[in-house]
N, C-alpha and C positions, 0 to 999 in steps of 0.2 A: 759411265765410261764406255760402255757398248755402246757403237753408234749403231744408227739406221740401216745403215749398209754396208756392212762388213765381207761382202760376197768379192771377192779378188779374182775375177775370170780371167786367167791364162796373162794376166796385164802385162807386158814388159816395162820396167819399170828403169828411167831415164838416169842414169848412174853420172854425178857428179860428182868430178874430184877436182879438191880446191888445195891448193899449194900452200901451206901456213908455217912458218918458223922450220923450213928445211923439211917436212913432210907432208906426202901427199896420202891425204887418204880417200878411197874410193866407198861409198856404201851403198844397197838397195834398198835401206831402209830407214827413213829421223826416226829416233826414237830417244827418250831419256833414259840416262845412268840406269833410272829403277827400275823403266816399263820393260813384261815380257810380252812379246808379240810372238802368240802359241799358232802357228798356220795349219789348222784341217783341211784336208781334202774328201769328200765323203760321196755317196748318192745319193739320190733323189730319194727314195723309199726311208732313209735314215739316216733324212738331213734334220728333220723336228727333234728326233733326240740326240742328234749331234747338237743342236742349238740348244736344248735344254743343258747338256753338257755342261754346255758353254755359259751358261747365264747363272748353274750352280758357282762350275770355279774362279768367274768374274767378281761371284757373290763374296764368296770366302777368301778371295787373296785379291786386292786392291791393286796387286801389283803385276798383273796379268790382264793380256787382253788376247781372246778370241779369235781369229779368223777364217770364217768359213766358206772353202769352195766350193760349190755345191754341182757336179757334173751334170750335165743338160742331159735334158730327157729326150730332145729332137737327133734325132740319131745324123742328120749333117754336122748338126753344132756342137755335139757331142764327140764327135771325131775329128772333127779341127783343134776342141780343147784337149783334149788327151794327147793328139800328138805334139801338142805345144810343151803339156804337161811331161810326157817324155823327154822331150829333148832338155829340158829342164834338167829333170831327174838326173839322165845320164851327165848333164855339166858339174852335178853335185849341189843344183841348186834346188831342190827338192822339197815337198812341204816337213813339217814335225811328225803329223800324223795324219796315218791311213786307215779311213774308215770305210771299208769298201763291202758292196754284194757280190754275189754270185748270180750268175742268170742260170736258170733250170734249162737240163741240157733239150728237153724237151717244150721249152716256150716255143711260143707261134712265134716268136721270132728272135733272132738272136742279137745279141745289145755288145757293143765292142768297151771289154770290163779295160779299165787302166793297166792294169797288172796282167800281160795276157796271157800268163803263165806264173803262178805264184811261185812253183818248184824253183824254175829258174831264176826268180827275182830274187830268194833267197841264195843262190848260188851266187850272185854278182856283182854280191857287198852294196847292195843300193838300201839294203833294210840292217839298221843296229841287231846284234844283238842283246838278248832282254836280260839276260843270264844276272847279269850283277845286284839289276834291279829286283828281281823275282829271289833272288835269294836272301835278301831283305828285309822285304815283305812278308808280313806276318799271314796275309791272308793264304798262302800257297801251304802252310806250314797247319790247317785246318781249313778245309774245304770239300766241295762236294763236286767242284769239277772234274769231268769223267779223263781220268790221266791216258784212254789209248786216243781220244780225241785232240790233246791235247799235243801230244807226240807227233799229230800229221804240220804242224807248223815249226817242225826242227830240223836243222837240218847237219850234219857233223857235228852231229851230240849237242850241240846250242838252240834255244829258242829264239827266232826273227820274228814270228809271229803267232798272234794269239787268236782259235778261232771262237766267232762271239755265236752263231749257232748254225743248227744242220738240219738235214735232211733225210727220213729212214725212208722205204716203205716196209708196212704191218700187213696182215691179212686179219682183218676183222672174224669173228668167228662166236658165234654164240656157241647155246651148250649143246644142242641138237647138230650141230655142223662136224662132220668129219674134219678130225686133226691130224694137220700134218706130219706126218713121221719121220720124213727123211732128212739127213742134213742137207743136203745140196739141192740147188736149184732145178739141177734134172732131175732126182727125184722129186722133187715137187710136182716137176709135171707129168711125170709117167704116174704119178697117185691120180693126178686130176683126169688123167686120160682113161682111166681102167674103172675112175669111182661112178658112182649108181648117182650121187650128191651132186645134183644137176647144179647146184650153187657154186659148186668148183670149178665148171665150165662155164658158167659164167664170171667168176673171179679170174681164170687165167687169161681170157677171150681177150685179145690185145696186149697180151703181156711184150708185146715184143716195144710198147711204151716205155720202158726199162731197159731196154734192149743195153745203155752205157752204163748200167751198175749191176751186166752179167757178172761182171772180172773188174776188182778194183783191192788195191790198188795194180792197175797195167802197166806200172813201169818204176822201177825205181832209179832215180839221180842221183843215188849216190853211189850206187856201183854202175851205172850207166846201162843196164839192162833193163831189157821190154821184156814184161811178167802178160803179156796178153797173150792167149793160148789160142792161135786161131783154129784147131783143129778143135777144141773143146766150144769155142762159141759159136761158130761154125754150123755144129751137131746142133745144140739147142736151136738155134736163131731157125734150122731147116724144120726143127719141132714144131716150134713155136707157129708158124706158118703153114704148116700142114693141118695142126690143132685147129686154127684157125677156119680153113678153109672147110676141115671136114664139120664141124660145128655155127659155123656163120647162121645158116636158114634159122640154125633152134634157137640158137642166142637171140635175134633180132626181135626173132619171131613171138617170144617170152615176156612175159614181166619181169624184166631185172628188179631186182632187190639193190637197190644203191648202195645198202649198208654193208654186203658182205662180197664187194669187191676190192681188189689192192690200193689202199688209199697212204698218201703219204702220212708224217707224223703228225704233221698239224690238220688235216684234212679230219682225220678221226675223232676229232673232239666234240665237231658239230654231232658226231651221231650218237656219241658214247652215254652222255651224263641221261638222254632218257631214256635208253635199254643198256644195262651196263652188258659190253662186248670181251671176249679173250682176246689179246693182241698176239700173235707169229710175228717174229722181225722174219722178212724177208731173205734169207740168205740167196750167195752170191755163186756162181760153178763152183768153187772150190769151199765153200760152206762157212765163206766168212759174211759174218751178220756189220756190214758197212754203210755208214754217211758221209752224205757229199756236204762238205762245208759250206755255209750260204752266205754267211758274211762274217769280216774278220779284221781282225787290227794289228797294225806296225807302227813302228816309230825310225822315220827316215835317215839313214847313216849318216846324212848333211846336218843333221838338226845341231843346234847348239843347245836345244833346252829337251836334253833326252831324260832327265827325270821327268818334269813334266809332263814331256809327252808321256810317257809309261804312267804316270798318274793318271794323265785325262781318259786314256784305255779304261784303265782298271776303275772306273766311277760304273760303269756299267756292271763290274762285275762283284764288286765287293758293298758294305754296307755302309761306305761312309756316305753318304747323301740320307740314309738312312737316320742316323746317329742327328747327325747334324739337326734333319726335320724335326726330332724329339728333343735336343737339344735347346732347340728355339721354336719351340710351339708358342710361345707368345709371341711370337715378333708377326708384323704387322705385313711385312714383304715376306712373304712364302718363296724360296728356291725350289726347284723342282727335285722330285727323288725318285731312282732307281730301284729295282726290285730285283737284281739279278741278272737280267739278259736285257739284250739291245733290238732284237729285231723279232716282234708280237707277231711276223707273220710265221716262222718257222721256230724249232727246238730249241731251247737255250742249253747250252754247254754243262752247266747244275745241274742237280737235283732238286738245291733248296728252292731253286727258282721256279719250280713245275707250278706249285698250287697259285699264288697270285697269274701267272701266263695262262694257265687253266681256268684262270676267273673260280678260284677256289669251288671244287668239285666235289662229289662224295668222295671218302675215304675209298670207298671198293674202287673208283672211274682212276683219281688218283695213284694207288699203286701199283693197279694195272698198265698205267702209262710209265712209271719209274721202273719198272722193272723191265719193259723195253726198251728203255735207254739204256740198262745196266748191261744190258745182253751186246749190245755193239762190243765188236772188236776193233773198231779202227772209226779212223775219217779219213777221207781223201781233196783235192781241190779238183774242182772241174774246169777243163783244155777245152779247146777247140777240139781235139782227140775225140771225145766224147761227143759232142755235139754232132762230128760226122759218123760217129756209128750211129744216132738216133736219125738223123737224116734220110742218112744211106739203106736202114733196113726200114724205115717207113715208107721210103718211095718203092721200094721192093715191094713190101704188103699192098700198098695201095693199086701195084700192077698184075699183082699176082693172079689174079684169076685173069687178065686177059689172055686171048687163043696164042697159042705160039710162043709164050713169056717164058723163058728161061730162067726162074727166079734163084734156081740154084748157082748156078753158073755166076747170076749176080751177086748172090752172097761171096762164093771164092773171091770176086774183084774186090769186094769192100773189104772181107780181111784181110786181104793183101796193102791195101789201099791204107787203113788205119793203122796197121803194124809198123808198114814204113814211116806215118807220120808220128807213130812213139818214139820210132828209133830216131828220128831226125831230133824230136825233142830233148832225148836224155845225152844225143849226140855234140849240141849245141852248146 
């Protein structure tokens, strides 16, 4: 039933309406009585298990067919489809479901996400609510999905969206390393500035790489206020940069130890299993321990087939592909199976799901990784907002030592600069 090329790029599709016995009807789509035509939109990075998706519930319901759009990775072709894809969206003609990434606010370069603002897209009724279907749902009613995570894709007490996984940073830490004491972020770094623990200075040396997950969440939409303290980032980001400067020669000059600098959550894995590490979640100025959502799924307010959609989500999350495989171990055509989380390169949203994504680890590497994830308070989605504070205080650092550079001066402009562009967002 799956064909070859089921890739649907941005197509308009030529709408005939033929006049028969007193009615005209218009469609975008032949299809029989029985067929369902399920339409994905997904990325590049988590198009293969969007396609495996796809080839399980083609497997198991004869009465469904797939279609996957898969966003260009060429950043012209990429932005001609998305704004097609918009304008779409906004007519109500929209795919079933969104399988989308997050770009890291600190990539070498920045990628234009579909959704350019998740907060707001659930404000706009362009994503269903899941409420009916998740109440249902047996897997929510026993699971291991971390609920403050969960709670960052609702929005007036309903769930639009479900995120499939995140992003901490940890501070790796063996047993000789001084531990951190304080809650907040500035104390973290006035410990690392006073301590003998020359690995601290090297673990902080660049922190201002973090510089969009000082303060998160910066704003909340539903009462329409901006939570970014510029007087409180402000103080650190001037820290941070001073640290910097006075410590640059020793750093460089050193043998860094890779292992016991700020590394994200997945970054940690390669070093743990053969010296097992203590993991610190990062906290944030105000000492909440937060992830940034990396990629995440909806099912589109236009869709006709919103149980499905909400099914094809939850294959990623729950065991029925699981069930299924043991199910039919003798069968001859294998479908593919799930293990919990959707996207190998970042945290999955579980717990159960840690050991298989961890490529099953000792027991000690293992619940030292679970119990950093139990520690988050929250998740957030990442703006453009974000993306300009890592910009705005990297181009600072990397000017800062020259003669005459005013780099304080330039920090006042950027939080001025960021603030107004929160307030334009929850203003919107």
């Amino acid at each position: 039933m799956r064909k070859q090329n089921m890739i649907r790029k941005g197509m308009s599709v030529l709408c005939v309406c033929a006049l028969a016995a007193g009615l005209c009807s218009c469609g975008t789509e032949e299809k029989s009585e029985e067929e369902k035509i399920l339409r994905v939109v997904t990325d590049g990075t988590l198009y293969t298990d969007v396609e495996f998706a796809a080839r399980f519930l083609e497997g198991v319901d004869g009465e469904i067919e797939v279609r996957i759009q898969r966003l260009p990775d060429d950043k012209e072709k990429r932005e001609i489809e998305i704004q097609k894809l918009r304008t779409k969206i906004m007519a109500g003609k929209g795919p079933d479901v969104y399988l989308l990434e997050s770009v890291r606010e600190n990539a070498a370069e920045a990628v234009m996400p579909l959704l350019e603002n998740p907060y707001q897209t659930m404000q706009s009724g362009a994503l269903a609510s899941l409420d009916e279907f998740m109440e249902k749902d047996s897997y929510w009613e026993d699971n291991t999905y971390h609920e403050a995570i969960l709670k960052a894709g609702q929005y007036d007490g309903r769930q639009y969206i479900i995120p499939m996984s995140v992003m901490y940073y940890v501070l790796p830490r063996p047993d000789d390393m001084e531990k951190m004491k304080g809650d907040t972020l500035q104390e973290w770094m006035q410990q690392a500035v006073s301590s003998d623990d020359f690995r601290l200075k090297q673990a902080f040396y660049g922190l201002t790489l973090q510089t969009a997950r000082w303060i998160q969440p910066a704003a909340d939409y539903e009462k329409a206020e901006v939570k970014f303290d510029k007087e409180r980032w402000k103080e650190l980001a001037q820290d941070c940069i001073q640290f910097d400067i006075d410590v640059q020669d020793e750093v460089i000059n050193s043998d860094i130890d890779s292992r016991f600098v700020f590394k994200d959550s997945m970054e940690v894995l390669y070093y743990n299993e053969q010296s097992p590490l203590g993991l610190q979640v990062v906290p944030d100025i105000e000492g909440r321990k937060m992830a940034s959502i990396m990629s995440y799924g909806a099912v589109g307010m236009s869709s006709d087939l919103k149980q499905e959609a909400y099914d094809f989500l939850m294959l990623f999350l729950n065991d029925r592909t699981q069930k299924y495989q043991k199910e039919h171990s003798e069968d001859s055509m294998k479908l593919p199976a799930f293990y919990g989380y959707l996207d190998k390169s970042f945290t999955p949203v579980q717990e159960n799901a840690f050991e298989v994504w961890m490529n099953y680890p000792s027991e000690e590497v293992l619940q030292e990784m679970q119990q950093s994830f139990r520690e988050l308070d929250g998740a957030y989605f990442l703006t453009g907002a974000e993306r300009e504070l890592f910009e705005g205080l990297d181009q600072i650092a990397g000017n800062c030592s020259r003669p005459g550079y005013d780099w304080s001066a330039e920090i006042d402009k950027l939080v001025d600069s960021v603030w107004n562009t929160y307030k334009m967002m929850v203003s919107e």
